[in-house]
N, C-alpha and C positions, 0 to 999 in steps of 0.2 A: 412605132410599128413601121416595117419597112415596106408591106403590104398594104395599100390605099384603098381597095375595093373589093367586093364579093359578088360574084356573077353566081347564079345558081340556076337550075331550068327545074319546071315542075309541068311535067307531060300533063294532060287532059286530053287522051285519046290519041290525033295526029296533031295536035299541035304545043304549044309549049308557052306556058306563062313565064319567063326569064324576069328575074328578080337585078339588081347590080343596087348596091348600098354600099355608103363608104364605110369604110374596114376600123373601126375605133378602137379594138376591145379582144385581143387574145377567144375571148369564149364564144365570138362569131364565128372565130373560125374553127373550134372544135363543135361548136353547132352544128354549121352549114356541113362541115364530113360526117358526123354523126346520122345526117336526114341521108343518105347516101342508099340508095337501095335496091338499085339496078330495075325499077320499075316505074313510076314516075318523078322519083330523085334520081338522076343520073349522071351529073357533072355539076362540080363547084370548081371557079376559076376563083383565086387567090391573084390579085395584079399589083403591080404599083405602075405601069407602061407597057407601053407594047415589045418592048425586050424583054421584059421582067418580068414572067409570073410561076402560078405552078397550074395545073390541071388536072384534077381527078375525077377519077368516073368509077363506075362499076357499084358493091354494093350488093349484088346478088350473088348467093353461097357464100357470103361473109367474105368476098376478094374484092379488091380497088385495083385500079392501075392509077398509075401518077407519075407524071411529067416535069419537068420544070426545065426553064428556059430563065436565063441568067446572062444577059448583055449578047443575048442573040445565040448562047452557046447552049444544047439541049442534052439532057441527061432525062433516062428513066432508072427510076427507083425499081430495084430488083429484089426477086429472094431466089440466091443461088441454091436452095434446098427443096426448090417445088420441082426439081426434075422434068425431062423433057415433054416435049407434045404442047399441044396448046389448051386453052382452058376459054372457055365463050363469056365477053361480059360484056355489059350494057351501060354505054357511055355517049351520050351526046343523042340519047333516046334509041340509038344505033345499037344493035349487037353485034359484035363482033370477035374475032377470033384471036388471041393472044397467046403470043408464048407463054407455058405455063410458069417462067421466071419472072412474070413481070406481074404474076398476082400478088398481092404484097396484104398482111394481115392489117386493120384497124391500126394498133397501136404502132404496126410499122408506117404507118399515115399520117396519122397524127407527131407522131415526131417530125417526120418530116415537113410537115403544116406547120408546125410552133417554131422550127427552126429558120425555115424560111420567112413568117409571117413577122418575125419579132425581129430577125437578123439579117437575112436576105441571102443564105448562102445556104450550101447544100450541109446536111447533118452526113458528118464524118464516120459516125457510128454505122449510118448506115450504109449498103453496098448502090451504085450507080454506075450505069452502061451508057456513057457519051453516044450520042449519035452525032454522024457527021463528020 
């Protein structure tokens, strides 16, 4: 596995029980996206260092957002088919407001979770917007 740990936050009102265990096992990491619900699931960090991880949040209306930072260089996983405006979701316990390309369905997550998690590099399949 090229991903070493699992960060996950679980609200309780204002504050947040934060979980980090180390990453053993492929099915942790479609676990921890699955708990994913824009309500007290709200972000799972995928790491192996602090250049290297991925970040997803959201979960409420069946939408995620997800980041990934790759020896300091940052890309969001996009879906160039959600058309323009923004879309509100709930990351880091936070709401907030996101282009509506960057909602991205489940299983567009999950790929990008398995790819990253097992391999460490961004799924080609799918589409990403470098920042920076």
């Amino acid at each position: 596995m090229f991903v070493r740990e699992i960060h996950e936050d679980d609200w309780q009102g204002v504050f947040s029980n934060d979980s980090e265990v180390p990453c053993e096992r492929l099915e942790q990491v479609v676990n921890g996206l699955r708990k994913l619900n824009g309500d007290n699931k709200t972000t799972v960090v995928l790491s192996r260092d602090e250049d290297n991880y991925l970040i997803a949040g959201g979960g409420n209306d069946g939408f995620y957002i997800c980041n990934v930072c790759l020896a300091g260089s940052m890309a969001y996983l996009i879906d160039p088919n959600q058309g323009a405006g923004n879309i509100a979701l709930v990351a880091g316990g936070q709401e907030g407001d996101y282009p509506r390309s960057y909602a991205v369905t489940l299983d567009d997550l999950l790929l990008a979770a398995e790819t990253f998690a097992t391999k460490g590099v961004l799924n080609e399949t799918l589409t990403w917007e470098p920042q920076g």
